[in-house]
C-alpha positions as CSV (number, residue, x, y, z in Angstrom):
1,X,7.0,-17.3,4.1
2,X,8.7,-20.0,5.6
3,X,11.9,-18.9,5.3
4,X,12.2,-17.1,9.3
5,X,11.0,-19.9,12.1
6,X,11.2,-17.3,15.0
7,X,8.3,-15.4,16.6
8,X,8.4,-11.6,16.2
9,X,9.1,-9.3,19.8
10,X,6.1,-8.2,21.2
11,X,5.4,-4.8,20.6
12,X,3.7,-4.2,24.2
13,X,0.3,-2.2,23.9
14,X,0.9,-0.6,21.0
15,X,-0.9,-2.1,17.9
16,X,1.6,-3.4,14.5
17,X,1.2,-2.4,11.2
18,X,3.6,-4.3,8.8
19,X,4.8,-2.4,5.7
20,X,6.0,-4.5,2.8
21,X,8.3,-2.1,0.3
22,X,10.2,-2.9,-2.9
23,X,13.9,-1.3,-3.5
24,X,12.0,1.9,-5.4
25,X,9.8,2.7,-2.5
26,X,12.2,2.6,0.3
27,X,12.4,6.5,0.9
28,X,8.9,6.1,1.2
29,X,8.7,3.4,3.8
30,X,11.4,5.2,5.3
31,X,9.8,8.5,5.9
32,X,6.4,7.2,7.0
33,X,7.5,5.0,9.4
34,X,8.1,7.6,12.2
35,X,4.5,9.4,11.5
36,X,3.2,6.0,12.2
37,X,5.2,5.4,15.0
38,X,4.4,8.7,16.6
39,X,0.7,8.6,16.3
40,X,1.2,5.7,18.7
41,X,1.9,2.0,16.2
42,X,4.7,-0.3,15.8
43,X,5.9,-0.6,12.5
44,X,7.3,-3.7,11.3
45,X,9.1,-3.4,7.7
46,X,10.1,-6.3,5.7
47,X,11.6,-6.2,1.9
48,X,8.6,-8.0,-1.0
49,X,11.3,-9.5,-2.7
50,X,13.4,-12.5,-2.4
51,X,12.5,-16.3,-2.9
52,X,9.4,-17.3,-3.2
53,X,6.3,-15.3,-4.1
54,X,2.8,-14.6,-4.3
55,X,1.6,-17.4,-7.0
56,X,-0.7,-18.8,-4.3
57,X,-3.0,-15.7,-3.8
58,X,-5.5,-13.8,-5.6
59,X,-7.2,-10.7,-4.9
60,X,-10.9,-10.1,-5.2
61,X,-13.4,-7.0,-4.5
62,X,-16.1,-7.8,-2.3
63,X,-17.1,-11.5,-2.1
64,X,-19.9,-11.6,-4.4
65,X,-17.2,-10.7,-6.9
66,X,-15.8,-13.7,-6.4
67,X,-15.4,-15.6,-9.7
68,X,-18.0,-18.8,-9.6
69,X,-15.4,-21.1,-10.0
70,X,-13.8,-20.1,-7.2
71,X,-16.8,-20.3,-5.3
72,X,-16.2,-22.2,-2.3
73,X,-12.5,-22.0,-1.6
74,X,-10.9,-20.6,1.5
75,X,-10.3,-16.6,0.8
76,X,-9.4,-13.7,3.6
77,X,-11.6,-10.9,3.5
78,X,-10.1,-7.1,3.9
79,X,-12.0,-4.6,5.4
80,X,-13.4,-2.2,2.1
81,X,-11.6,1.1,3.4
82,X,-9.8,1.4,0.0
83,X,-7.2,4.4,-1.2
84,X,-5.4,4.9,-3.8
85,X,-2.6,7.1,-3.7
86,X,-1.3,9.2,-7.3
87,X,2.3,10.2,-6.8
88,X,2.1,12.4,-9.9
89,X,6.1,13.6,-10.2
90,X,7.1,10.0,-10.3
91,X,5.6,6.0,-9.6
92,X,9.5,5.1,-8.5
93,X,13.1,6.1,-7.9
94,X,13.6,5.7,-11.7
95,X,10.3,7.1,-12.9
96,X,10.7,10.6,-11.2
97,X,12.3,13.9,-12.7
98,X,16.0,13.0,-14.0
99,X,14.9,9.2,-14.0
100,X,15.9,6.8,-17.1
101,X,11.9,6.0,-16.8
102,X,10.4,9.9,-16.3
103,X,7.6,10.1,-18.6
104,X,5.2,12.3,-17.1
105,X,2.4,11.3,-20.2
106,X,3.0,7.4,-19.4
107,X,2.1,7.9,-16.0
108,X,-0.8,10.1,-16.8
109,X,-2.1,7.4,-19.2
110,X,-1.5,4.5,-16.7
111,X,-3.5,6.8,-13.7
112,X,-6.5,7.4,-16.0
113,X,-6.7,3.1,-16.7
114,X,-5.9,2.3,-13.3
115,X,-8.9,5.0,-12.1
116,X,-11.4,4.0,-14.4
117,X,-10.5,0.3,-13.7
118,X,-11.5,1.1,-10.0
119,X,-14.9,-0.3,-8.4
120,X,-17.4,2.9,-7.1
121,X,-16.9,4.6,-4.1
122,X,-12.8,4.0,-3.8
123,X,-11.4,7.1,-2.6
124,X,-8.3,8.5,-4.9
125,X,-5.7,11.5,-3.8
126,X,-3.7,12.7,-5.9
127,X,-0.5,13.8,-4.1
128,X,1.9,16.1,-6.4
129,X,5.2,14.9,-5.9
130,X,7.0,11.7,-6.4
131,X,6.7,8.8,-4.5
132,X,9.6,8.7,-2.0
133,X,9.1,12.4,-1.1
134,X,8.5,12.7,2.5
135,X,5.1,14.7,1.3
136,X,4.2,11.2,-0.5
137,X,4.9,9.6,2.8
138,X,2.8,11.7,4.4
139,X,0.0,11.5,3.1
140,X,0.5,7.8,2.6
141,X,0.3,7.3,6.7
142,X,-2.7,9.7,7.1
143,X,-4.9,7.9,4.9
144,X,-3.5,4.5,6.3
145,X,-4.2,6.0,9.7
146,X,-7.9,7.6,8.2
147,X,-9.0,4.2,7.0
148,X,-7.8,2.0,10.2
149,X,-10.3,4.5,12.1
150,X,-12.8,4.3,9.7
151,X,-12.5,0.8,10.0
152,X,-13.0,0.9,13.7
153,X,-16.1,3.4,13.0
154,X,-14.0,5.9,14.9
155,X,-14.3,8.3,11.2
């Protein structure tokens, strides 16, 4: 980001995984961090806000679904192991039960776009409980965990 000139500590043998979380996901990040850390991974955690931003990246499916006109620039290609995770009791801190933003309908609506926007064969779990629950956490680090294997062709 340019803000931090130093070099991270070396994590020894164990492989990184670097978790970006926003103020409303931090019991989230929280509790997943040591069920990644005991199945054998550092975990580096950083906050996505701040100066600066993202207005220099776009995200993109596969690359033939690349736009043509931005056919030829320089883009990083992600692996395709794809989940999306429903927390269905609550998207944030304010949006579950007791929340000024609970509305259990809203959310519905918003997970029936966001899964028919979603390209074939992207795998969704719904997890029935809100998003900073350490159940939500959970699950979140066994499918990170399922897809890095898959990834690997370990799955």
């Amino acid at each position: 980001c340019g803000m931090v000139s130093v070099k991270p500590a070396v994590a020894g043998d164990r492989p990184v995984i670097v978790a970006s979380m926003f103020g409303n996901t931090t019991g989230c990040i929280n509790a997943a961090v040591p069920l990644l850390e005991r199945a054998g991974y550092e975990v580096l955690v950083f906050h996505a806000n701040g100066t600066g931003g993202a207005d220099d990246m776009v995200n993109f499916g596969a690359p033939e679904t690349i736009p043509q006109k931005y056919v030829g620039r320089r883009f990083y290609v992600h692996n395709p192991q794809v989940t999306v995770l429903l927390p269905l009791r609550g998207i944030s801190v304010i949006s579950a039960a007791g929340g000024p933003f609970h509305d259990a309908e809203a959310d519905a609506i918003l997970f029936a776009a966001l899964c028919n926007g979603l390209r074939p064969g992207v795998r969704v779990r719904d997890v029935d409980t809100e998003i900073n629950s350490p159940e939500f956490a959970a699950a979140c680090a066994e499918e990170l965990l399922r897809n890095m294997q898959a990834a690997r062709g370990v799955v």
